[in-house]
C-alpha positions in Angstrom: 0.0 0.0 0.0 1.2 3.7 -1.1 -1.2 6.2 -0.2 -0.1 10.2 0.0 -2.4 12.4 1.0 -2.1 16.2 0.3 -4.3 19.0 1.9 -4.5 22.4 1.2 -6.3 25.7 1.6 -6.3 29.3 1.6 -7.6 32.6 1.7 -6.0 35.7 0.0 -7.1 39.5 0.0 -6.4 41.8 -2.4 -6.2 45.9 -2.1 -5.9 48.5 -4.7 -4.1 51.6 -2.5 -4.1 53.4 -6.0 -2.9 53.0 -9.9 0.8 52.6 -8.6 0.6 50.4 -5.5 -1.2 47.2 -5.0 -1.8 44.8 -2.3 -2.1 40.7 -2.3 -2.2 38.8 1.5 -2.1 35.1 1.7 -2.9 32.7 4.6 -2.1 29.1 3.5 -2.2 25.3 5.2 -0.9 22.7 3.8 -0.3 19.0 5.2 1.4 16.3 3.6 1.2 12.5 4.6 3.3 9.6 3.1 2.4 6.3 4.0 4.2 2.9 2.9 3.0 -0.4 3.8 3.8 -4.2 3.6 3.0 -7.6 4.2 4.5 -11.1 3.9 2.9 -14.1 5.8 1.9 -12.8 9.3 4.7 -9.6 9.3 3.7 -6.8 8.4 5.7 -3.5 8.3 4.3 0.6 8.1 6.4 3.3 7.1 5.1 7.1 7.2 5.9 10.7 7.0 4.6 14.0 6.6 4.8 17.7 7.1 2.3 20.4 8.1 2.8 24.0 7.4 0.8 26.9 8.4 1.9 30.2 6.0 1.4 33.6 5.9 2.3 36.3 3.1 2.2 39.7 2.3 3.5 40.7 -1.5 3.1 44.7 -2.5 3.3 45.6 -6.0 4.2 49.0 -7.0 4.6 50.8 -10.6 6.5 54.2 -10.6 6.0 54.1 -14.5 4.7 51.9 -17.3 8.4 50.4 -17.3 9.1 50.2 -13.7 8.4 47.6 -11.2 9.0 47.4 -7.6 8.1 44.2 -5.7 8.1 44.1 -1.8 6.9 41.9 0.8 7.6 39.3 3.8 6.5 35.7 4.8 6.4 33.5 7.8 5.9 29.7 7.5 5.3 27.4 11.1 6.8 23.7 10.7 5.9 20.8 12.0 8.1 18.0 10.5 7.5 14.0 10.8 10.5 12.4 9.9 10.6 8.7 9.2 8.9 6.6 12.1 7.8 3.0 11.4 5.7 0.2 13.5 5.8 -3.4 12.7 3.6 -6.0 14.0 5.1 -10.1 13.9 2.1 -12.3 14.5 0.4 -11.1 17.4 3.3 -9.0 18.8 3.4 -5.2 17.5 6.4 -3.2 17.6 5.5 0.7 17.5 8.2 3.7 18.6 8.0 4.6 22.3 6.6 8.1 20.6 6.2 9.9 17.5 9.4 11.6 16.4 7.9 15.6 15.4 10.3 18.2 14.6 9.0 21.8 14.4 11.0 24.8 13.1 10.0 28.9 12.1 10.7 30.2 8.8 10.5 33.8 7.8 11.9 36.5 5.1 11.6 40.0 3.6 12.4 40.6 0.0 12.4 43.8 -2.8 13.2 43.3 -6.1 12.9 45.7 -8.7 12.7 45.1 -12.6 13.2 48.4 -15.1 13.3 48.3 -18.5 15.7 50.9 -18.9 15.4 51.3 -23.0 13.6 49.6 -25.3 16.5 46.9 -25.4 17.9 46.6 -22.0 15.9 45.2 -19.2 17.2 44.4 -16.0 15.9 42.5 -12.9 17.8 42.9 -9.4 16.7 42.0 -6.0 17.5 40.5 -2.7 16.1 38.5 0.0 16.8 38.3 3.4 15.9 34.6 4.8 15.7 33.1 8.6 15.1 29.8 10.3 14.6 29.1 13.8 14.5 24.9 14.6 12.5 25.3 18.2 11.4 22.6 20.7 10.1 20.4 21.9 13.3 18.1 21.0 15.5 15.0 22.6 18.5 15.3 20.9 20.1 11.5 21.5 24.0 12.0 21.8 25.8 8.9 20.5 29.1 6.9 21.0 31.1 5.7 18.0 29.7 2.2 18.3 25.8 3.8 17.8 24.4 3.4 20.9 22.5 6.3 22.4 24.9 7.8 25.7 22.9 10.8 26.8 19.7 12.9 26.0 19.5 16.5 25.7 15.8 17.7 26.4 14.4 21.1 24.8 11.4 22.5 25.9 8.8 23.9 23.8 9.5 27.0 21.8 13.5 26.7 23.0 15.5 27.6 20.4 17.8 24.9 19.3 19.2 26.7 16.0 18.8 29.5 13.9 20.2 30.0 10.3 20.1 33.2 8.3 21.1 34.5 4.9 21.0 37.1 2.4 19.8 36.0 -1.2 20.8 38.3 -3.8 19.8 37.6 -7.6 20.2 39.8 -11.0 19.0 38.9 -14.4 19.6 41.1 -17.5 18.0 40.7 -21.0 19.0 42.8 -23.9 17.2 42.3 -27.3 19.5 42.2 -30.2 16.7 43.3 -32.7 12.8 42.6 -32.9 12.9 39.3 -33.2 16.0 38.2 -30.9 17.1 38.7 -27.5 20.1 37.6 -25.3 19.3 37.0 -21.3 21.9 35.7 -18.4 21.1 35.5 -14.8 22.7 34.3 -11.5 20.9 33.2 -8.0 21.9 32.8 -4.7 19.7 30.7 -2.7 19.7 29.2 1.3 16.9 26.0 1.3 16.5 25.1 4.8 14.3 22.2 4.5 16.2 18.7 3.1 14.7 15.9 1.1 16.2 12.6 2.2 16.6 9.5 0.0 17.7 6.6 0.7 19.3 5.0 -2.9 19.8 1.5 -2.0 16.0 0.9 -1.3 13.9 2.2 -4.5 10.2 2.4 -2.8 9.2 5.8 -2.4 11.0 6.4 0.7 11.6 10.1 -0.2 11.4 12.2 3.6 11.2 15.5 4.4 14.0 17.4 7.4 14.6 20.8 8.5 17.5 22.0 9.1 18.8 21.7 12.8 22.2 21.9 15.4 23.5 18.9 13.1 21.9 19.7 9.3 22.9 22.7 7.8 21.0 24.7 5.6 21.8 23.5 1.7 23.4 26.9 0.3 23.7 27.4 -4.3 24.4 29.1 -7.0 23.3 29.1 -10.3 24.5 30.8 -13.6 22.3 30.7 -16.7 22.4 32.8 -20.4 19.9 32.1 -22.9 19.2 32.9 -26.5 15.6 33.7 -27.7 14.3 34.1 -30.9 10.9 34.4 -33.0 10.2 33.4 -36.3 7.1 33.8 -38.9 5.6 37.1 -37.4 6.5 36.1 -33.8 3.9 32.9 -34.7 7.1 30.9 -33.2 9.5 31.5 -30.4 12.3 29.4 -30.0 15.2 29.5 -26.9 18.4 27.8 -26.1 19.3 28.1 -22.3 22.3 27.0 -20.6 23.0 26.4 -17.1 25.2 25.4 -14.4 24.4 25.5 -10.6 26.8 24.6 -7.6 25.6 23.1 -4.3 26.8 23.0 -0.9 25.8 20.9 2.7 23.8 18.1 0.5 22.4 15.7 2.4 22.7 11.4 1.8 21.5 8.7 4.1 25.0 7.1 5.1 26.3 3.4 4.2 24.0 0.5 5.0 21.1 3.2 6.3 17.5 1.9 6.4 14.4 4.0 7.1 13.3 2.4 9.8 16.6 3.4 11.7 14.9 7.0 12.8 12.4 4.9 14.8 13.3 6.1 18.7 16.0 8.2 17.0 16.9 11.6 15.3 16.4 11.0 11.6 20.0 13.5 10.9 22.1 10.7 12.8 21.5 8.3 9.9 23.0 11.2 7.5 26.6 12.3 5.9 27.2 15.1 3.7 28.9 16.5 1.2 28.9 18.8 -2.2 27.3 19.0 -5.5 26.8 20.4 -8.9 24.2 20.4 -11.7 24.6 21.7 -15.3 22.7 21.2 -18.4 20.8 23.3 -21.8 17.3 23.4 -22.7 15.6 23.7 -26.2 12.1 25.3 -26.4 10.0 25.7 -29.5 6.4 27.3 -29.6 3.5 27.7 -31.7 2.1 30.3 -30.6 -1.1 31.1 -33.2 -3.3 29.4 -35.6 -5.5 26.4 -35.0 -2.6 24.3 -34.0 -0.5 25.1 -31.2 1.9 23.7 -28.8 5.3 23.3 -27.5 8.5 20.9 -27.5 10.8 21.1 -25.1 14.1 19.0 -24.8 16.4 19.2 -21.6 19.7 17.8 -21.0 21.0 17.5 -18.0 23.8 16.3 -15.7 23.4 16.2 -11.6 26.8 14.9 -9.4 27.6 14.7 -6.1 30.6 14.4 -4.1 30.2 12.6 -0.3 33.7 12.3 1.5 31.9 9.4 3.2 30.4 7.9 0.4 32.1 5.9 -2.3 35.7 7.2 -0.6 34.9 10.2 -1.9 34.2 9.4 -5.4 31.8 11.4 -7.6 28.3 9.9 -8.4 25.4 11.0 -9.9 21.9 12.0 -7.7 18.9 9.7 -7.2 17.2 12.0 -9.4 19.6 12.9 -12.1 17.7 13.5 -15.6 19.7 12.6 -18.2 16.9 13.3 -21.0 13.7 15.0 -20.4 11.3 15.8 -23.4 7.8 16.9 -23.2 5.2 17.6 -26.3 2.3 19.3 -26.2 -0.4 20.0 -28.7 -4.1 21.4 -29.0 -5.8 21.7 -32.1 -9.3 23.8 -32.3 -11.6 22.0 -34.9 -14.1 24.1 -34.2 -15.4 27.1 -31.4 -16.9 24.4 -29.7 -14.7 21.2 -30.2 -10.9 21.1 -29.1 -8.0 18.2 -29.1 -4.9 18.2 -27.2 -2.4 15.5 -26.7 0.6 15.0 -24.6 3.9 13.1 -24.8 6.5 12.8 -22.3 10.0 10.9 -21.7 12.0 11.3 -19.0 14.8 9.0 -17.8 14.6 6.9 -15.5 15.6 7.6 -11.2 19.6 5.9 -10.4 19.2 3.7 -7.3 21.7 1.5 -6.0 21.4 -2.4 -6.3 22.5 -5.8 -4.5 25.4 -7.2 -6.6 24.7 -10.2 -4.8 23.6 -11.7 -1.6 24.9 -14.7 0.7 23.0 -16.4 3.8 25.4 -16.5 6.5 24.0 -18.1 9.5 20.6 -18.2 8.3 20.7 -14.3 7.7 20.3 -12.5 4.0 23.5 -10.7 4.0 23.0 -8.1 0.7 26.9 -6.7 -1.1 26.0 -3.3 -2.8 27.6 -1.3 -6.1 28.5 1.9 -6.6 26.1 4.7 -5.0 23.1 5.1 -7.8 25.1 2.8 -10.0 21.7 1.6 -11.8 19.6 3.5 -13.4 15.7 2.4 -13.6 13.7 2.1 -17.4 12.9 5.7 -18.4 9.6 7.1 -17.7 7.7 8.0 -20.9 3.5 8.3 -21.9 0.6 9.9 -24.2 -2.4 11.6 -23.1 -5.2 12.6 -25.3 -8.4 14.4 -24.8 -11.5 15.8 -26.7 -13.2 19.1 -24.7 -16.3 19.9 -26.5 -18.2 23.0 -25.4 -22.2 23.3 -25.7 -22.5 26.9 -25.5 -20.5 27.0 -28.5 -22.6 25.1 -30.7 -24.5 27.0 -33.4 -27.8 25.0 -31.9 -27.2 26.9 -28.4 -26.4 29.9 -30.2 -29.5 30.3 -31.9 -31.6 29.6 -29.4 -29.8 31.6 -26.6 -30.7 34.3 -29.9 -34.3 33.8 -29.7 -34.3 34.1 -25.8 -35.2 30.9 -25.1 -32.2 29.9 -23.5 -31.0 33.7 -21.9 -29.7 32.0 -18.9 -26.7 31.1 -20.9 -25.7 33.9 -21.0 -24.2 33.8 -17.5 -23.3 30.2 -17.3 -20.8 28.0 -19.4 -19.6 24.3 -19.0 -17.6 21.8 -20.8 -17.3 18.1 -21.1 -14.2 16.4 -21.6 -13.1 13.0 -22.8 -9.3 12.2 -21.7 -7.1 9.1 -21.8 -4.4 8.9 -19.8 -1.5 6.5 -21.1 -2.9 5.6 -24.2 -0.6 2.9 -25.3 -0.4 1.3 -21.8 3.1 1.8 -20.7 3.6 0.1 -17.6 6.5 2.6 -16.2 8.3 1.6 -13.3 7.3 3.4 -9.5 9.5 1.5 -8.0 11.6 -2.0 -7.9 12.1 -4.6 -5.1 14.0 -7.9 -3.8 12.1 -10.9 -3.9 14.2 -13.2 -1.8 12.9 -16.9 -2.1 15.5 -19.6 0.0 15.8 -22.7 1.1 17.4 -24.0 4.1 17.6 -27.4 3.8 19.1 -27.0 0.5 20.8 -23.9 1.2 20.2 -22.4 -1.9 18.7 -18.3 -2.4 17.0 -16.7 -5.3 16.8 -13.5 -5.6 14.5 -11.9 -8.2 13.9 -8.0 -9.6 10.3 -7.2 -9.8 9.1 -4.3 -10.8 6.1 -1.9 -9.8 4.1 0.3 -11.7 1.2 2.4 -11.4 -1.4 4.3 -13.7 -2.1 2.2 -16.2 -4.2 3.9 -19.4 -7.1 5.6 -17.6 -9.6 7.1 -19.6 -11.6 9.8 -18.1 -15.1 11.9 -18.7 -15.2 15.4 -16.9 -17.9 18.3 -16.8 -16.6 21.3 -15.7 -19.0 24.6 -15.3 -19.4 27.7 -13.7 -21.9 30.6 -13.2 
């Protein structure tokens, strides 16, 4: 079983103060629950997650001219982290953590950034951001000895500060056109993230868990350079770019050597971690119709993400769980008529690096597993069409006429659609993740191990009616 659950709402008001300064304030909640489950014979095994935030946010728009404008504003978010925690049940006998490991942290910032076009060629964007985050109590940070095992306890109390992090986050992007139908653009940002994502390679379920930062995880800290070429062709009917990047990363975050999830049980999840450097660099190509009865996009991304753990590997680069080597995405709609429309989708992506068992040995009755290289394998890509037919009614020359003759004047003030969707048309049963089957015998001494895979969503067609008045 693999359910996530997602929750979220929010309210926003808006305030004109006058034609040069406007006003948009946000209060969001979001939670977010991972579950994993398993069973074999009479074990079974639970695996779960989440994190709850409660946000607010105040944004001010302001236009000194037609070609000026100044953004301003601040945020505050409340955590409330749940790492991993995992119960297990054997028959009758249940195994559950003595309590629920929560971690709860504050994070605020205040921001201005102001864009100018200072001539009808040169346009520049500049702006900077000041970030905080406060990791607050209650927390037992467990203290251990080089063998593992847990030595002392340091309690904090609730709303004790534990550890704050601050930054400033500057970023400047500048775009010159080189004519009316070409521009150049090049940008660089400086960014603090202070909340971690945490995989664990060596098992591929969805095992992905959220951490803040805290007295022992530091706050990931990059950089990224980019320049781009843009140009339109055919009366602007087409706009094509080429943009390159390259982004450097510091205080990563991997679960260490032989790390399994349900290790944070009864302990802090950032004592199953090691850390280290990394980098990312890759181009994108972007092509758009932009007019006519056809229209869509291609886009085509190459792309290269490495990391460097001192404790991983000896040191020894490797790429991320997540590294992309190809991503491609197609998209087109075609309007038969005012009230019928057809889109389709296509999209290929490769497939997630995970690191797998080159073997594994019973030794006194026990599975031993002997890994590869970190992310040494990398999964079948990820690729599928969707198509769909949206058709209208109020745009049918039927409706028309008789919302004419006033028979039908109440549709003037209310429209709907239907639509008629597939989702993977072809069926392509795309890997969510791969596990171990181990199958042995002890009298004979012998193991098999076998690969299976997992997958999800298979072609799903769909009918939708969507209105409003």
């Amino acid at each position: 079983a693999l359910p996530i659950c997602n929750a979220t709402t929010s309210a926003r008001w808006n305030h004109l103060f006058n034609d040069k300064l406007f006003l948009n304030t946000s209060v969001i909640f979001s939670n977010y629950k991972f579950e994993f489950g398993a069973k074999q014979s009479d074990f079974e095994f639970r695996l779960f997650s989440g994190i709850t935030d409660w946000n607010a946010k105040v944004d001010f728009n302001y236009f000194p001219s037609i070609l000026h404008n100044i953004k301003f504003g601040a945020n505050y978010t409340y955590h409330t982290f749940v790492p991993s925690n995992a119960t297990a049940k054997a028959g009758e006998v249940v195994f559950e953590p003595d309590k629920i490991i929560k971690q709860y942290a504050h994070e605020a910032g205040v921001y201005v950034n102001d864009e100018y076009d200072i001539t009808e060629k040169l346009k520049v964007n500049a702006g900077l951001r000041f970030s905080y985050f406060q990791h607050v109590g209650p927390f037992d940070r467990f203290k251990k000895n080089e063998l593992g095992e847990i030595i002392d306890t340091i309690r904090y109390e609730k709303g004790e500060t534990i550890k704050v992090y601050d930054g400033l986050e500057p970023r400047f992007s500048i775009r010159y056109g080189l004519n009316l139908k070409s521009s150049f653009k090049a940008s660089f940002t400086q960014t603090y993230q202070y909340v971690h994502m945490a995989s664990i390679s060596a098992v591929s379920l969805p095992t992905d868990v959220w951490v803040p930062s805290s007295d022992a995880v530091k706050p990931q800290f990059g950089r990224q350079y980019s320049i781009g070429y843009y140009r339109n062709f055919a009366n602007n009917n087409y706009e094509t770019s080429l943009e390159l990047y390259y982004k450097e990363m510091q205080n990563q975050i991997e679960y260490m050597e032989g790390a399994a999830p349900e290790d944070d049980v009864n302990d802090n999840p950032d004592n199953s971690f090691t850390y280290g450097d990394g980098w990312s660099y890759g181009g994108e190509l972007f092509l758009k119709k932009r007019r006519g009865k056809l229209t869509g996009w291609i886009g085509y991304t190459l792309a290269w993400t490495i990391r460097k753990f001192p404790e991983i590997m000896n040191g020894k680069e490797f790429y991320a769980k997540f590294d992309r080597r190809h991503d491609i995405s197609v998209i087109a709609s075609y309007e038969m008529t005012k009230a019928l429309f057809f889109a389709a989708t296509f999209v290929y992506a490769s497939g997630n690096n995970i690191t797998i068992p080159l073997g594994r040995y019973m030794i006194e009755n026990t599975i031993v597993s002997e890994y590869g290289d970190r992310n040494g394998f990398r999964m079948p890509p990820y690729h599928r069409a969707d198509i769909s037919v949206t058709l209208y009614p109020k745009n049918l020359k039927w409706r028309q006429d008789r919302s004419k003759k006033g028979k039908r004047k109440w549709l003037k003030n209310y429209e709907s659609n239907w639509n008629l969707s597939i989702y993977n048309v072809y069926n392509r049963m795309n890997p969510y993740f791969i596990y171990f089957d181990n199958k042995r015998d002890i009298t004979k001494g012998t193991l098999d191990v076998n690969a299976i895979q997992v997958s999800l969503f298979p072609i799903l067609p769909s009918i939708t009616w969507n209105f409003k008045f």
